[in-house]
DRENLO-639784 format. One record per residue (C-alpha): residue in three letters; y, z, x; residue number from 1. Coordinates in pm, 1 decimal. Each point is the difference from the previous one (the first is absolute). Example, Ala and Ser with C-alpha at 12.3 -4.5 7.8 and 13.67 -1.06 7.14 Angstrom:
<atoms>
[Ala,[-450.0,780.0,1230.0],1]
[Ser,[344.0,-66.0,137.0],2]
</atoms>
This chain:
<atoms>
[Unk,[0.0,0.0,0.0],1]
[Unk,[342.2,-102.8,99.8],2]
[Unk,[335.5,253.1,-98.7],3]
[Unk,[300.6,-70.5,43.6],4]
[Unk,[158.4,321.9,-36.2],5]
[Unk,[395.1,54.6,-92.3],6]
[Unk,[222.8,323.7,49.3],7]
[Unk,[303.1,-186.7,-221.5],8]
[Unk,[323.1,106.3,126.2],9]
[Unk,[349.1,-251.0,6.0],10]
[Unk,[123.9,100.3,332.1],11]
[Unk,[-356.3,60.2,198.8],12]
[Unk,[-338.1,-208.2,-250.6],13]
[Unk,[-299.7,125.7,195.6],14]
[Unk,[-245.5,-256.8,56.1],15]
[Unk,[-362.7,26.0,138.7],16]
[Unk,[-300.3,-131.3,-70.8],17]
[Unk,[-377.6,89.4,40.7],18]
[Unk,[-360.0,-148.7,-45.7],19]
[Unk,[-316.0,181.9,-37.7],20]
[Unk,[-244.9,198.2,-285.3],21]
[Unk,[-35.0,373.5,-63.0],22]
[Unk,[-216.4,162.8,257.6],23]
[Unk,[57.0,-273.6,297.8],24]
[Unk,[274.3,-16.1,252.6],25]
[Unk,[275.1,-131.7,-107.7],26]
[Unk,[202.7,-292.7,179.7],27]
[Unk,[433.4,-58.7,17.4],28]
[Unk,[85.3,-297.8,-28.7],29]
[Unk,[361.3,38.7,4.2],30]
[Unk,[332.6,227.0,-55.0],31]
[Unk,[305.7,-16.6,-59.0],32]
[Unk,[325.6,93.2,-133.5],33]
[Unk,[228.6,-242.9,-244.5],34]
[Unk,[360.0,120.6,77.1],35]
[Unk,[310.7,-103.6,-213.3],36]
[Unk,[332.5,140.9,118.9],37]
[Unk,[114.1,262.1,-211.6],38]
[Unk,[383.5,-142.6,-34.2],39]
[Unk,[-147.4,-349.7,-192.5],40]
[Unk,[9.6,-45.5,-362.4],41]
[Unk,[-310.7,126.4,-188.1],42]
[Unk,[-91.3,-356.8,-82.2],43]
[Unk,[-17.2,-127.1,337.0],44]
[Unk,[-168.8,302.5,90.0],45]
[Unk,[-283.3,-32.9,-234.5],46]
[Unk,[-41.3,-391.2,78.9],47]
[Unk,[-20.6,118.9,376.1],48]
[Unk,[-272.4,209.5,-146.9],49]
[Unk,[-184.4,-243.4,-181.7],50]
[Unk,[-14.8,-246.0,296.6],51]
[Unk,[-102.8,197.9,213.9],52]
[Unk,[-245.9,126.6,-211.9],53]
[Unk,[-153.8,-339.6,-53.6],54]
[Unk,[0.7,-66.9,366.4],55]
[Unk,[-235.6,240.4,48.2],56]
[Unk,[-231.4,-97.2,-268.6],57]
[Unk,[18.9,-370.1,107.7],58]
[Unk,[-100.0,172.1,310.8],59]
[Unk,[-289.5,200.2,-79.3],60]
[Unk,[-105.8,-86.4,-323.8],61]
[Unk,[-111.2,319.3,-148.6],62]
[Unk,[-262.5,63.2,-231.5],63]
[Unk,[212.6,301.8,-176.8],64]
[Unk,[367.5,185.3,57.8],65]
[Unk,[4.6,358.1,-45.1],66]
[Unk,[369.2,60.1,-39.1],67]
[Unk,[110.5,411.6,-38.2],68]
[Unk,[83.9,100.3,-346.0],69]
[Unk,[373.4,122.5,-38.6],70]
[Unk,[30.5,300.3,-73.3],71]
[Unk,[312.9,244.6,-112.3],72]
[Unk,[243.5,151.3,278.9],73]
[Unk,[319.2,174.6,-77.2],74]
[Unk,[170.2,-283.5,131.6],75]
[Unk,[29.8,-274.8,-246.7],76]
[Unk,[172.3,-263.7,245.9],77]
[Unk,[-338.8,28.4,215.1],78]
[Unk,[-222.4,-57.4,-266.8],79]
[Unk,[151.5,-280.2,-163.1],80]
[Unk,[-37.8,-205.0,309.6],81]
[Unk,[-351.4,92.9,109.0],82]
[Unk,[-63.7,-74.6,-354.4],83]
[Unk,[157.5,-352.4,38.4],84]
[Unk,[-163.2,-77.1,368.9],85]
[Unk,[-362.6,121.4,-188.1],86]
[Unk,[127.9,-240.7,-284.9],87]
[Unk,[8.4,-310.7,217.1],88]
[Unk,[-328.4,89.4,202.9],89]
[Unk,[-201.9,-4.8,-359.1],90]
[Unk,[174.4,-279.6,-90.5],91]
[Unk,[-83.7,-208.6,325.6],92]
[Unk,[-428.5,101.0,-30.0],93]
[Unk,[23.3,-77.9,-393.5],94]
[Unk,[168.8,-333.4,10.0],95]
[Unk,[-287.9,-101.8,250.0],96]
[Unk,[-295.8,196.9,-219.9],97]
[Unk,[-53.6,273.8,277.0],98]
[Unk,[-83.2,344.1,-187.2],99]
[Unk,[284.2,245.1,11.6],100]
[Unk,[-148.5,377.2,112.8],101]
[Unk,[291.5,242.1,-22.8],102]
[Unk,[-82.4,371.4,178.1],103]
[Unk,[201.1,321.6,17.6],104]
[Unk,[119.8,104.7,271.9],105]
[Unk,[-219.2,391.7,-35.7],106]
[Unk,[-311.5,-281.7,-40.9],107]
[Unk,[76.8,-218.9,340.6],108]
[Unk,[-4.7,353.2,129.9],109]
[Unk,[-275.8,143.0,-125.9],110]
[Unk,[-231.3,-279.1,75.5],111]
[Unk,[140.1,-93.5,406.6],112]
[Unk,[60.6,380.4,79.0],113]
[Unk,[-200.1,227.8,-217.0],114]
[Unk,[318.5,175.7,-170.1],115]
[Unk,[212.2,-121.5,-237.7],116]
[Unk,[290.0,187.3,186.1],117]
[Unk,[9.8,-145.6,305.3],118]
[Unk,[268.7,-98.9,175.2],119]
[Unk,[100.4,-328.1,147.7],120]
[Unk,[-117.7,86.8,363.4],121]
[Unk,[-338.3,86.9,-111.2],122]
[Unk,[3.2,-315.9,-221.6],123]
[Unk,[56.7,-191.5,347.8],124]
[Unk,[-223.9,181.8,222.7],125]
[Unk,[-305.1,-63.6,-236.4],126]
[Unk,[57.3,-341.0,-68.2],127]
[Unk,[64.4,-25.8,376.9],128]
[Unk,[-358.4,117.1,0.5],129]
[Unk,[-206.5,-163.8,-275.7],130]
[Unk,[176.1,-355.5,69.4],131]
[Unk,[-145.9,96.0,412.8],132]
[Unk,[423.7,-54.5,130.7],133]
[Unk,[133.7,89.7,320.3],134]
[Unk,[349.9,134.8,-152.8],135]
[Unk,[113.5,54.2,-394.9],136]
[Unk,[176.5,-298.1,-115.5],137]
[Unk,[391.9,44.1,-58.6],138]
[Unk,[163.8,64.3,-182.0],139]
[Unk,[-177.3,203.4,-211.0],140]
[Unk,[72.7,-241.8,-321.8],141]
[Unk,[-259.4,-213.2,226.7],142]
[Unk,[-259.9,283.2,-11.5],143]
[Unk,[35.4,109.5,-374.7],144]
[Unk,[-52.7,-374.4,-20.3],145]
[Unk,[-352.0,-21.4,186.2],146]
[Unk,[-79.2,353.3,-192.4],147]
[Unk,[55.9,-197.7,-307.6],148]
[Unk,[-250.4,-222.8,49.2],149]
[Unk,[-236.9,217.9,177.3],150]
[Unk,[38.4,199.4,-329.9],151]
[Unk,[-66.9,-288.5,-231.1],152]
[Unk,[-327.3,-105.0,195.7],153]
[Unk,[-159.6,334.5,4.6],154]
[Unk,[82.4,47.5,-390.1],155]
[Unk,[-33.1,-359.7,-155.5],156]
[Unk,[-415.0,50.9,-49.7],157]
[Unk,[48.2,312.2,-176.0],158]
[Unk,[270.4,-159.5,-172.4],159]
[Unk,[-185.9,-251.9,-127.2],160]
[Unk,[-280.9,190.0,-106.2],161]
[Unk,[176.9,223.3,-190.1],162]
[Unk,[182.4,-318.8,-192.8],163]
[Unk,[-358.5,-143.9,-42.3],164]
[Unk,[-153.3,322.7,-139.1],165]
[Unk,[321.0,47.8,-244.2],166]
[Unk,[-10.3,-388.7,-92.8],167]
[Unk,[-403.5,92.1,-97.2],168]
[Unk,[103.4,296.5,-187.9],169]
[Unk,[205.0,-224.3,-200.8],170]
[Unk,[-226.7,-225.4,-34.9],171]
[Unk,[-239.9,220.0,-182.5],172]
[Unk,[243.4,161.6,-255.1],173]
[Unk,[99.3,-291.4,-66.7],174]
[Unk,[-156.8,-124.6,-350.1],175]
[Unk,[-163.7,-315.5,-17.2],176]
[Unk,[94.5,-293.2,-237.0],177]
[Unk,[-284.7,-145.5,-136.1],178]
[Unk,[7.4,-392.8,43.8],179]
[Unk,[-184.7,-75.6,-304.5],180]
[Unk,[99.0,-261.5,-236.5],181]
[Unk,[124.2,194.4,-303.6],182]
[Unk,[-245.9,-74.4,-319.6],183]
[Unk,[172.6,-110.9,-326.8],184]
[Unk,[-25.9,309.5,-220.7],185]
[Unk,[-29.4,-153.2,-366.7],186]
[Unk,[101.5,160.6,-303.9],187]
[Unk,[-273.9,113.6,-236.9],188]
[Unk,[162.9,25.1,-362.7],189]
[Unk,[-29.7,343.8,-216.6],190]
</atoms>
């Protein structure tokens, strides 16, 4: 499996991308950071986004992007423009049919360093480690990046097992509709 995995931001867009299957060594195949400078208008921002965001799938041609689910800070300004950056990175895999995983940020923890409360040094020293690097990538937008789709790789068989099992659960409450021509009911008189 190939992840391309996005930590959406509109100054600093993480990039990375890994190959591999739960339980095997996994393999970087690049990282990255897409920069826009933070004194350009929001639409030429966001179009800086989206390009570069394409170059890399051109690139690498993913399988999957795992792309980290915005969540609420206090400051509003922040989140409206990680929220736009994560905007354009779903809208880049969807208009080209890649699934779109999205991941909190506890979750990319939990599954690269064992605790959903770690901070962004650990993040880097373990995905130093699992991806077999001499030095974490920087900044650490790159990391959270490669933790993304570390994240998504680990998780996506569960995932889908889980969907399957709920999608057969369904299936069996679910009533069926008998396909049987209807007979003509005639009317007997009194």
């Amino acid at each position: 499996m190939r992840v391309l995995g996005v930590d959406p931001g509109l100054t600093r867009c993480g990039v990375g991308v890994v190959e591999g299957v739960a339980g095997r060594p996994l393999t970087m195949l690049g990282v990255g950071v897409v920069r826009t400078p933070a004194d350009a208008e929001l639409g030429h921002r966001l179009v800086a986004i989206e390009r570069g965001i394409e170059e890399w799938l051109d690139e690498h041609r993913p399988e999957f992007v795992a792309v980290e689910r915005v969540f609420s800070q206090h400051n509003v300004r922040t989140v409206m423009g990680t929220a736009q950056a994560s905007a354009v990175a779903m809208l880049c895999a969807s208009r080209r049919g890649i699934p779109v995983a999205l991941h909190t940020p506890s979750e990319v923890k939990a599954a690269v360093t064992g605790s959903g409360r770690a901070d962004k040094a650990q993040v880097g020293a373990m995905v130093t480690r699992l991806l077999r690097l001499d030095a974490p990538p920087k900044p650490a937008d790159a990391a959270d990046a490669l933790a993304l789709a570390i994240c998504h790789i680990w998780r996506a068989p569960a995932v889908n097992r889980l969907q399957q099992a709920h999608a057969a659960a369904a299936a069996a409450r679910t009533p069926r509709v008998s396909r049987t021509p209807a007979v003509p009911v005639r009317k007997v008189p009194r």
